[in-house]
C-alpha positions, 0 to 999 in steps of 0.5 A: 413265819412272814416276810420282813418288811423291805425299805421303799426306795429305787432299786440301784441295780437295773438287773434287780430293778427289771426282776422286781417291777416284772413279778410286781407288775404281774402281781398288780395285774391279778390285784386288779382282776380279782377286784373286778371279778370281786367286788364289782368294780371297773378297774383301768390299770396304766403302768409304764415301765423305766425303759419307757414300755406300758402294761394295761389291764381294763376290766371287760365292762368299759371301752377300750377305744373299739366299738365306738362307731354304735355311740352317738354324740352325747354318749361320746362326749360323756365318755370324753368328759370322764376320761378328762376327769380321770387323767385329772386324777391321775395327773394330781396324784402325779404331782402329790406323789413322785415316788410312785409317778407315772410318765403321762407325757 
C-alpha cells in the first residue's frame, strides 16, 4: 500500500519544520548523485535552509572554485559567462515560483 498524498504548504511548527527539510534535504542530496552517476549529467545543487544555512552538492566533473590557477583568460571568462547564465535561471524561477524560492541575496 503507498502513502497518501500530503498538502504542499509551509509547515507551521518549527520543530516539524526542521524534521521535514532535514530528511528531504538528505533525500534530494542522493537524487542529485544518482543523476550524476545515471545519466551522465552535471548536476550543481544550492539549498539554504529557514535559518539562513546552505547545503551544496556538485558533481565531481564541474569546478567548485579550487584549480582555477591552471585556466587561462578565455577558459575563465567562459566559465563566468555560464555562471551568470545560471543564476539568471536560477533567479527567474525565483521570481515565477515563490513557493519554492531560494534566498539568493
Amino acid at each position: 500500500m503507498g502513502r497518501g498524498k500530503i498538502e504542499i504548504k509551509k509547515i507551521e511548527n518549527p520543530t516539524n519544520r526542521q524534521v521535514t527539510y532535514s530528511k528531504r534535504r538528505t533525500g534530494i542530496m542522493k537524487k542529485a548523485k544518482e543523476l550524476t552517476v545515471l545519466c551522465d549529467a552535471e548536476v550543481s545543487l544550492i539549498m539554504f535552509s529557514s535559518t539562513g544555512k546552505f547545503s551544496e552538492y556538485c558533481s565531481t566533473e564541474q569546478r567548485m572554485g579550487e584549480d582555477l590557477d591552471s585556466l587561462g583568460i578565455h577558459e575563465l571568462r567562459g566559465l563566468e559567462q555560464n555562471l551568470d547564465e545560471a543564476l539568471k535561471v536560477v533567479r527567474n524561477r525565483k521570481v515565477r515560483s515563490p513557493i519554492y524560492s531560494l534566498q539568493l541575496d
